[in-house]
Jmol script that loads the backbone (N, CA, C; Angstrom):
load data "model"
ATOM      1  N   UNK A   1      55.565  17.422 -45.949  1.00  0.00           N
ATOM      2  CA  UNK A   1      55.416  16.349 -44.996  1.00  0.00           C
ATOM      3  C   UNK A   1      56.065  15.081 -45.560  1.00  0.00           C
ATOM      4  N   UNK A   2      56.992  14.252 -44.785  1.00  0.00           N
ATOM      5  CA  UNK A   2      57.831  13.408 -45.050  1.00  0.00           C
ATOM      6  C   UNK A   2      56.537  12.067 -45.417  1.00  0.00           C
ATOM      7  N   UNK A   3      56.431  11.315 -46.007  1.00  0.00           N
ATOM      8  CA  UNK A   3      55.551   9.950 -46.469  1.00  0.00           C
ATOM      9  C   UNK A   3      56.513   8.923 -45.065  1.00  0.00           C
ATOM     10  N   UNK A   4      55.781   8.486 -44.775  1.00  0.00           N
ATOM     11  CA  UNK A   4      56.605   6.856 -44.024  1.00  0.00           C
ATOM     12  C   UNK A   4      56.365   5.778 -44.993  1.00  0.00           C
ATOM     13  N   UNK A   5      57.422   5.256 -45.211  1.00  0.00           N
ATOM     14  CA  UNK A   5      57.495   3.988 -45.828  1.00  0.00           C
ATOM     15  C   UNK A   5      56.939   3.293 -45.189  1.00  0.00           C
ATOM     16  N   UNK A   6      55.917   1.823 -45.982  1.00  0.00           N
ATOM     17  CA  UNK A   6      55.325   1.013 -45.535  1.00  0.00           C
ATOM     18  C   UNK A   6      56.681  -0.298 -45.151  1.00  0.00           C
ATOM     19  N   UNK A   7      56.377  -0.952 -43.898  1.00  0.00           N
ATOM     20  CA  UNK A   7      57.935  -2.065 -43.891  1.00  0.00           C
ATOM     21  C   UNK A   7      57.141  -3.551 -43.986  1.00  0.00           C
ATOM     22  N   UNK A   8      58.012  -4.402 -44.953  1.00  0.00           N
ATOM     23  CA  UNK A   8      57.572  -5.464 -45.578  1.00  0.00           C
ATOM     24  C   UNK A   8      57.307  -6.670 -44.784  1.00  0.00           C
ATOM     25  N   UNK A   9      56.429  -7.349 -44.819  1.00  0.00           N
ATOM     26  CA  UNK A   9      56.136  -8.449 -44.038  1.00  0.00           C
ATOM     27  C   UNK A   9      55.786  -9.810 -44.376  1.00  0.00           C
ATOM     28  N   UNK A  10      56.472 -10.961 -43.764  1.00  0.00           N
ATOM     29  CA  UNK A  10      56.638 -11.876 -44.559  1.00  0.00           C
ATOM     30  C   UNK A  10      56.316 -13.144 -43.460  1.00  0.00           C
ATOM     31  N   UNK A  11      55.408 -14.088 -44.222  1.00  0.00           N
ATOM     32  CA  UNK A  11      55.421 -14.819 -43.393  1.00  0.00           C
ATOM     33  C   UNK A  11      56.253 -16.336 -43.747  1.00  0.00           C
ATOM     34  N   UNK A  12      56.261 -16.956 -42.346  1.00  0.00           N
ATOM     35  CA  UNK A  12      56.988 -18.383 -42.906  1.00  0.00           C
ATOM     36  C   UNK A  12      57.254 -18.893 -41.657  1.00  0.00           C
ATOM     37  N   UNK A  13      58.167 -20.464 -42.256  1.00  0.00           N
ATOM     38  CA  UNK A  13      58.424 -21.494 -40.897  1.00  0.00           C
ATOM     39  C   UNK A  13      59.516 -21.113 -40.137  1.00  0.00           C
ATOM     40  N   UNK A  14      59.296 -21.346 -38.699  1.00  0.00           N
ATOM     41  CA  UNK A  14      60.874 -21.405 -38.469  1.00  0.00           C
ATOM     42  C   UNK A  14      61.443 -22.368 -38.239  1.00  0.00           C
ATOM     43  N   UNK A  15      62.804 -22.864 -38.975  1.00  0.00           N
ATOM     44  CA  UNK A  15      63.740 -23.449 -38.664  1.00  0.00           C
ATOM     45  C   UNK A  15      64.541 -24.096 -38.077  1.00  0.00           C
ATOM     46  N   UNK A  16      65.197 -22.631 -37.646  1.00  0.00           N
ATOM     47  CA  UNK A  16      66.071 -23.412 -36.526  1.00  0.00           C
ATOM     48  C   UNK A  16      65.839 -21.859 -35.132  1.00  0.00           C
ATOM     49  N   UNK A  17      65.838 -21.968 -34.217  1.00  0.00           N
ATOM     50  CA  UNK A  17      65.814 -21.578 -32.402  1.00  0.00           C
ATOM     51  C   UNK A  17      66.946 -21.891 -31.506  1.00  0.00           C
ATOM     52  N   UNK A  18      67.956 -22.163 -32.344  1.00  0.00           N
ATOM     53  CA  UNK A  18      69.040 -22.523 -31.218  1.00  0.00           C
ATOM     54  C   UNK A  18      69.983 -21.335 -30.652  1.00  0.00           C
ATOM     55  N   UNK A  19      69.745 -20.065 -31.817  1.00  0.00           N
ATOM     56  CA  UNK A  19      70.349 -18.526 -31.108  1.00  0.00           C
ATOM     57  C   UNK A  19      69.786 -17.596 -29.510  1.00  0.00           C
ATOM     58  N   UNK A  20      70.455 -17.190 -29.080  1.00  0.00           N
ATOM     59  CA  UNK A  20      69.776 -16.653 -28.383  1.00  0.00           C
ATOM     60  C   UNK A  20      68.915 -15.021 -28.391  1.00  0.00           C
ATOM     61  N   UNK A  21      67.362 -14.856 -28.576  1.00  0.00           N
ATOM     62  CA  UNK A  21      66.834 -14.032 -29.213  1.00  0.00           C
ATOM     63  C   UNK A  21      66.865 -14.011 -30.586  1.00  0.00           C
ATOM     64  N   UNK A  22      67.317 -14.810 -31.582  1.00  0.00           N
ATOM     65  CA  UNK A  22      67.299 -15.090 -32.834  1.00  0.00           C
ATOM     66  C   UNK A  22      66.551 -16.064 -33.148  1.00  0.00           C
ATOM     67  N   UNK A  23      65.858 -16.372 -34.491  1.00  0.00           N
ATOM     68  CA  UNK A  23      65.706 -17.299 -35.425  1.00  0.00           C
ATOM     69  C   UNK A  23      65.619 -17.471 -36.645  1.00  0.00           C
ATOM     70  N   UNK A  24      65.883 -18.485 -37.373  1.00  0.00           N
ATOM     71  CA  UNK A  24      66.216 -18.353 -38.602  1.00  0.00           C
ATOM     72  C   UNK A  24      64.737 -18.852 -39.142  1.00  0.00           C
ATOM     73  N   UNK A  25      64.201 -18.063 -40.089  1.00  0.00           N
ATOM     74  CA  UNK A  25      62.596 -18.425 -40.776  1.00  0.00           C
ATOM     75  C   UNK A  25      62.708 -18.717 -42.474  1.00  0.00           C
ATOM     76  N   UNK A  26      61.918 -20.031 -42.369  1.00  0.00           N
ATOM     77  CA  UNK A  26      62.350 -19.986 -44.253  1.00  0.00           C
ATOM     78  C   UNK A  26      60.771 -19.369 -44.603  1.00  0.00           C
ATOM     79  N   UNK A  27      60.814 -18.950 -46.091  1.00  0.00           N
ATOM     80  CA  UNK A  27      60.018 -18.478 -46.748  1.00  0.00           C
ATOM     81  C   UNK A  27      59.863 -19.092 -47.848  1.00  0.00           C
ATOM     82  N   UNK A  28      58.733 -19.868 -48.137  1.00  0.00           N
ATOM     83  CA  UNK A  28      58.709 -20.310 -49.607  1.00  0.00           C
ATOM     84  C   UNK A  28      57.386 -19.969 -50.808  1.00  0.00           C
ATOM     85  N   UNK A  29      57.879 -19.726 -52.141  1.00  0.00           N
ATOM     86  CA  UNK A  29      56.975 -19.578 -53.080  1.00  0.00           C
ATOM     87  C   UNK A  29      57.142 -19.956 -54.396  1.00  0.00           C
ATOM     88  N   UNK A  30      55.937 -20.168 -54.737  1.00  0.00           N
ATOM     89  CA  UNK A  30      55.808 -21.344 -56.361  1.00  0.00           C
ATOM     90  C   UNK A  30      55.960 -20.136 -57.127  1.00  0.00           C
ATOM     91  N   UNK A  31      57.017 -20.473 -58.323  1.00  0.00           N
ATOM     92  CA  UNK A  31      57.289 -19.560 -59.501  1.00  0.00           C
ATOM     93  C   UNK A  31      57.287 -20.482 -60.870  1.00  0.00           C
ATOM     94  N   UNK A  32      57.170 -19.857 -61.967  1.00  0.00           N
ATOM     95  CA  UNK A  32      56.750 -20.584 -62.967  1.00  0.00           C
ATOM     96  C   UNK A  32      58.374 -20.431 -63.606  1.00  0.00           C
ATOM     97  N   UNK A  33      58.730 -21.561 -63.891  1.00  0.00           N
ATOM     98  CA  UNK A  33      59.965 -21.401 -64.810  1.00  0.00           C
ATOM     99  C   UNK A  33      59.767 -21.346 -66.155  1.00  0.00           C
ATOM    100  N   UNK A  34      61.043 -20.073 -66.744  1.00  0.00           N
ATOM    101  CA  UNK A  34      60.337 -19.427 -67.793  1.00  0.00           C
ATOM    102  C   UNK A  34      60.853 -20.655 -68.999  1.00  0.00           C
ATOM    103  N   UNK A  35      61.945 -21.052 -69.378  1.00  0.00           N
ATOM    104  CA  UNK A  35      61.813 -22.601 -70.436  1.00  0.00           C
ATOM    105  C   UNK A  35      60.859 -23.104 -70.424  1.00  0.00           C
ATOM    106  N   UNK A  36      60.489 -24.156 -69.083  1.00  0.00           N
ATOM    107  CA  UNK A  36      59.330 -25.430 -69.249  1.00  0.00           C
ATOM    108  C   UNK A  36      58.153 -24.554 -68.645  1.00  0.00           C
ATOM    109  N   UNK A  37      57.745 -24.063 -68.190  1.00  0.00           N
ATOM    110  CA  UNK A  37      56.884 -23.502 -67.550  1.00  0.00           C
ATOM    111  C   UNK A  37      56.529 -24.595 -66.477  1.00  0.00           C
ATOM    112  N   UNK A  38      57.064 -25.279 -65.802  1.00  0.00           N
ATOM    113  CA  UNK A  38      57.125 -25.988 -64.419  1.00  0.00           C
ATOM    114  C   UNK A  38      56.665 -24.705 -63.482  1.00  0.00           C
ATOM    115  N   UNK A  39      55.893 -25.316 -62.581  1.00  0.00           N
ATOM    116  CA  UNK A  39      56.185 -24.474 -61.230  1.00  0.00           C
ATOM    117  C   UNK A  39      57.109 -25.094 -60.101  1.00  0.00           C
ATOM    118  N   UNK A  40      58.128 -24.221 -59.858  1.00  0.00           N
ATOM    119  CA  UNK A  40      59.286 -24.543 -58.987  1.00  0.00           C
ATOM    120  C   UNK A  40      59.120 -24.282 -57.643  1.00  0.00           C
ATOM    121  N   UNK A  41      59.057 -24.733 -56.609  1.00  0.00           N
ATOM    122  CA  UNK A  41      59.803 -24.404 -55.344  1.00  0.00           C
ATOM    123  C   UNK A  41      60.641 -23.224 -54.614  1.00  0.00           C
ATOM    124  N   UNK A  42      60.578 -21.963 -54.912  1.00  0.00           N
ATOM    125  CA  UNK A  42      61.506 -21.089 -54.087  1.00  0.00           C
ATOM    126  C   UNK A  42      61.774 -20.891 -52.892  1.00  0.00           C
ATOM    127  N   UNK A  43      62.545 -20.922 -52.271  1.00  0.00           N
ATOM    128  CA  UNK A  43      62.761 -20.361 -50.726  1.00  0.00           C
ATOM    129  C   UNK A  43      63.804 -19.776 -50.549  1.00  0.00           C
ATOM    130  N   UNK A  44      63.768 -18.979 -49.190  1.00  0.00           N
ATOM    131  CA  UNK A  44      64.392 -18.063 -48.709  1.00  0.00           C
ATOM    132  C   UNK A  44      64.583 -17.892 -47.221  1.00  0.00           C
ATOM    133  N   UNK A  45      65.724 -17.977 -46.310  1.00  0.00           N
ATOM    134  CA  UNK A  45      65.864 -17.868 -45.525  1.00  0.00           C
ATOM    135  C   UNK A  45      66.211 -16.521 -44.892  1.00  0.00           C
ATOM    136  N   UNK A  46      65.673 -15.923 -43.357  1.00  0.00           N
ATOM    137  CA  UNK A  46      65.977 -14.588 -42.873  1.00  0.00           C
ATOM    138  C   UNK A  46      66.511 -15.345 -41.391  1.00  0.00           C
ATOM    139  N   UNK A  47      67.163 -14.299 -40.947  1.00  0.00           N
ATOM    140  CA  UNK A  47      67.159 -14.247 -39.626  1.00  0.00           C
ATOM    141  C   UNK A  47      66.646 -12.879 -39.017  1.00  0.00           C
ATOM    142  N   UNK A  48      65.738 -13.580 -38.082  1.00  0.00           N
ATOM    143  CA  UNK A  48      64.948 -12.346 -37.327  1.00  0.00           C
ATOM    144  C   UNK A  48      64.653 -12.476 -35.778  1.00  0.00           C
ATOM    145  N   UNK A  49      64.439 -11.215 -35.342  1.00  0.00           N
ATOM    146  CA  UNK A  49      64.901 -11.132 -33.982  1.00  0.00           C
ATOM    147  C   UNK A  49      63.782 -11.166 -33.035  1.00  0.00           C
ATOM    148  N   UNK A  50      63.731 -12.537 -32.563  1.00  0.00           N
ATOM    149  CA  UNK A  50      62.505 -12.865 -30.971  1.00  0.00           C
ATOM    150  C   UNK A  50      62.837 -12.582 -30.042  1.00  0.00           C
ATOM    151  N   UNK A  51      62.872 -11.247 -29.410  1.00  0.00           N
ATOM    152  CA  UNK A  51      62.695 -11.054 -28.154  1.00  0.00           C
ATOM    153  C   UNK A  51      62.570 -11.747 -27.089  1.00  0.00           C
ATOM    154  N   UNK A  52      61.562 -12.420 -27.059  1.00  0.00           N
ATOM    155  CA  UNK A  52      61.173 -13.057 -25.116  1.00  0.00           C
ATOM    156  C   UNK A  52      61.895 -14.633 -25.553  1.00  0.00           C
ATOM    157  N   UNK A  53      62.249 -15.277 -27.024  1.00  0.00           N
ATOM    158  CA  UNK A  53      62.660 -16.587 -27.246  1.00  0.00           C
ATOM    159  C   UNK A  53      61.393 -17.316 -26.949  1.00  0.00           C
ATOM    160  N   UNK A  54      60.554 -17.003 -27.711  1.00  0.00           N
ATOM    161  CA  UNK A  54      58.826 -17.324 -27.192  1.00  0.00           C
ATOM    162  C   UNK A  54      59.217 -18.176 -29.063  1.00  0.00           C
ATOM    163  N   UNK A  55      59.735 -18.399 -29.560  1.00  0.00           N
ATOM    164  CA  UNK A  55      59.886 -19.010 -31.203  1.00  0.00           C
ATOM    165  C   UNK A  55      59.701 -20.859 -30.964  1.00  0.00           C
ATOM    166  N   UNK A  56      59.163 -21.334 -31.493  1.00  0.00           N
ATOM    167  CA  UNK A  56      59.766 -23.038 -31.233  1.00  0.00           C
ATOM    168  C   UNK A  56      59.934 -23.420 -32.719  1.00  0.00           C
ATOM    169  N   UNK A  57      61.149 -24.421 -33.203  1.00  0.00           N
ATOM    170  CA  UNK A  57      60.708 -24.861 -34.563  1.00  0.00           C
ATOM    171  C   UNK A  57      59.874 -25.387 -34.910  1.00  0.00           C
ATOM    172  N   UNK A  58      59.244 -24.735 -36.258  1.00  0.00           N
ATOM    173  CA  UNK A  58      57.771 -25.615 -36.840  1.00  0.00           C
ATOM    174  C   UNK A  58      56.883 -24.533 -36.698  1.00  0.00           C
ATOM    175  N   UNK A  59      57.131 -23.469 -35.672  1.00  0.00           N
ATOM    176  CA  UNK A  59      56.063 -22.169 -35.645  1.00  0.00           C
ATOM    177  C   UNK A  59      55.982 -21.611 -36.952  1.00  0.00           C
ATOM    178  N   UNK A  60      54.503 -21.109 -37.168  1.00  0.00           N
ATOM    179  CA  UNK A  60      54.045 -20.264 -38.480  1.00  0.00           C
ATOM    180  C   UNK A  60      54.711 -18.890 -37.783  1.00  0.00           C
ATOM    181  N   UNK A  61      55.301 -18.111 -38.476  1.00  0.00           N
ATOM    182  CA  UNK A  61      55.667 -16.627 -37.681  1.00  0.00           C
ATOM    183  C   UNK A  61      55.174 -15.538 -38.871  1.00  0.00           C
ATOM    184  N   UNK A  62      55.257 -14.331 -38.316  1.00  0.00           N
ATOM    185  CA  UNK A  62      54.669 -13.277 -39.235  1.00  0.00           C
ATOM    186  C   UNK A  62      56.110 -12.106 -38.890  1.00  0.00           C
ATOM    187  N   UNK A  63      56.515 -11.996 -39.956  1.00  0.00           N
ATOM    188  CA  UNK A  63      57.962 -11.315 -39.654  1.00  0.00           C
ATOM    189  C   UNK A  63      58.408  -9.579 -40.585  1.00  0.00           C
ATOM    190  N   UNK A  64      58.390  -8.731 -39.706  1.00  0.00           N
ATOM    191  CA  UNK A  64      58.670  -7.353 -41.039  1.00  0.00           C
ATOM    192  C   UNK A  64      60.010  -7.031 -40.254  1.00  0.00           C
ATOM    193  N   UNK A  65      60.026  -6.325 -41.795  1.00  0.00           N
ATOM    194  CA  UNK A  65      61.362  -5.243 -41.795  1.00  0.00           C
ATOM    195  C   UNK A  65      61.849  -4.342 -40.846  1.00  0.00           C
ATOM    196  N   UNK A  66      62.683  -4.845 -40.542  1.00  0.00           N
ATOM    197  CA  UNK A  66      63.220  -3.486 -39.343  1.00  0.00           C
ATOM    198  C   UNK A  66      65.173  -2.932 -39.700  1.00  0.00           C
ATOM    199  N   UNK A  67      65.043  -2.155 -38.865  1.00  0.00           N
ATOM    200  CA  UNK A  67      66.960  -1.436 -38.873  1.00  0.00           C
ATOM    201  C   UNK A  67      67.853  -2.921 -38.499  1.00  0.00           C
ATOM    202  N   UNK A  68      68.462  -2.314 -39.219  1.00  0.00           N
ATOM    203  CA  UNK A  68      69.906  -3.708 -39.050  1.00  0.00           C
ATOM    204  C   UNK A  68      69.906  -3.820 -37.285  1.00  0.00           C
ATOM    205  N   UNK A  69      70.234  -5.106 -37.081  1.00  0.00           N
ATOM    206  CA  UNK A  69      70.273  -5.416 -35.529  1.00  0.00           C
ATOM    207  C   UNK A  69      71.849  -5.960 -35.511  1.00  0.00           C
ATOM    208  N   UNK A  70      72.326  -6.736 -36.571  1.00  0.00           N
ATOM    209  CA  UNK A  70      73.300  -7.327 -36.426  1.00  0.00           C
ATOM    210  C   UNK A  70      73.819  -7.199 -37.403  1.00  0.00           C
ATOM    211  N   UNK A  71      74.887  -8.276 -38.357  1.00  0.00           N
ATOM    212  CA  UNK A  71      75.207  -8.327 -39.394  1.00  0.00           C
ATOM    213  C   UNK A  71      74.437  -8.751 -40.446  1.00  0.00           C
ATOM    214  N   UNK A  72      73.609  -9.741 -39.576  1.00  0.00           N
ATOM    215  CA  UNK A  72      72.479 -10.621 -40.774  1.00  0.00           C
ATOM    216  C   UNK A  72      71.432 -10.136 -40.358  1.00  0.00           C
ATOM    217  N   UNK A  73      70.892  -9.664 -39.294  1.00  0.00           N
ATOM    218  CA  UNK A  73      69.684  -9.614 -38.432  1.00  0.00           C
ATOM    219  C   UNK A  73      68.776  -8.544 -39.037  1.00  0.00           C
ATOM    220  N   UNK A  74      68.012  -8.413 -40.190  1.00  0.00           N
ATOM    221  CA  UNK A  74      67.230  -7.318 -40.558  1.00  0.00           C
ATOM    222  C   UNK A  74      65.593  -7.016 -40.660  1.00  0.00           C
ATOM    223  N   UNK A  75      65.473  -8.058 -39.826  1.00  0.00           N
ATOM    224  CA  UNK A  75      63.651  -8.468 -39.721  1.00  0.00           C
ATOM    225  C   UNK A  75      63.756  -8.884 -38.010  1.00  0.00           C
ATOM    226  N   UNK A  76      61.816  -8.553 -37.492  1.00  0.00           N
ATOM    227  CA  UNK A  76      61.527  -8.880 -36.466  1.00  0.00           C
ATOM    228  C   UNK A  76      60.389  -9.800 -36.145  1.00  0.00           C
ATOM    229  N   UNK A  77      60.197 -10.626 -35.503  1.00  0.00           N
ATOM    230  CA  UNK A  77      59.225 -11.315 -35.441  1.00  0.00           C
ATOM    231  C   UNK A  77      57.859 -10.440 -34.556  1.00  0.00           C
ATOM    232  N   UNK A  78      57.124 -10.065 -35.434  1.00  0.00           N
ATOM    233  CA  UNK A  78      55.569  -9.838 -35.180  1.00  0.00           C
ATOM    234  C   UNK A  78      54.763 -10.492 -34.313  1.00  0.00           C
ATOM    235  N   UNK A  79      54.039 -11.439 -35.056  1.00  0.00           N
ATOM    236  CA  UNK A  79      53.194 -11.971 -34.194  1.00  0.00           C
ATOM    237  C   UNK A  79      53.651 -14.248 -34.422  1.00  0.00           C
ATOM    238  N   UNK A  80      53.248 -14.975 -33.572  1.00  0.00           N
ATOM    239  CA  UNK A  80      53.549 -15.972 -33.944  1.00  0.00           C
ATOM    240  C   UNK A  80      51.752 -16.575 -34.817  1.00  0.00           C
ATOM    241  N   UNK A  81      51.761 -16.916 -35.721  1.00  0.00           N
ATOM    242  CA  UNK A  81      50.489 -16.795 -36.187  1.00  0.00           C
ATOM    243  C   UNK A  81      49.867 -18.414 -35.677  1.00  0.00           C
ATOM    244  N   UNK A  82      50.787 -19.349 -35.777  1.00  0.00           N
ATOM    245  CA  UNK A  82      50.510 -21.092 -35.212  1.00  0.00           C
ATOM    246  C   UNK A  82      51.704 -21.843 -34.843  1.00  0.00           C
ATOM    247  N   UNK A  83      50.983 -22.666 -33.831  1.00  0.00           N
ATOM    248  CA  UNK A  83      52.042 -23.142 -33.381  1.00  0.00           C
ATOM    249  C   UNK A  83      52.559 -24.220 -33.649  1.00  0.00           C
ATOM    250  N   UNK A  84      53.455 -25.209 -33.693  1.00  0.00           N
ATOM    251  CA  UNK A  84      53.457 -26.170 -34.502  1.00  0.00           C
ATOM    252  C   UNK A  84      52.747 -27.236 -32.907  1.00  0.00           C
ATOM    253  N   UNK A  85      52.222 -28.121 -33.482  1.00  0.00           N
ATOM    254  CA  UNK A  85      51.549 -29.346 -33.342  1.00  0.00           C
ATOM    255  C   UNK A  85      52.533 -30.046 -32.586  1.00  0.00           C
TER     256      UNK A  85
END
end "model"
wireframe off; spacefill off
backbone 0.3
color backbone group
């Protein structure tokens, strides 16, 4: 019996909404830098694919892994978790 891979899910802001059915979501997380031991700032940007264009910038989104859609397009937007204010 084949296992299904579990597909990764990530949450974060979105950006920018100006594609159509697209948006671009950043992702950020504190890492310890290994010299000073500072904690740094990381982020990461995806583009992922909203369906109904139900996205506004400033939304919290909840976003997993899916099959290539486009060239960049490799995540889908889940659920919108908040909305921005």
């Amino acid at each position: 019996m084949v296992e299904k891979r579990l597909r990764r899910a990530i949450i974060g802001t979105v950006i920018n909404d100006k594609m159509d059915k697209t948006v671009v979501v950043e992702s950020s997380r504190l890492v310890e830098d290994p010299l000073y031991q500072k904690m740094i700032r990381k982020r990461e940007t995806y583009k992922a694919h909203d369906k109904k264009n139900e996205c506004k910038v400033g939304d919290r989104v909840l976003i997993e892994e899916s099959r290539p859609l486009s060239r960049d397009k490799r995540w889908k937007v889940r659920e919108i978790i908040q909305e921005k204010l």
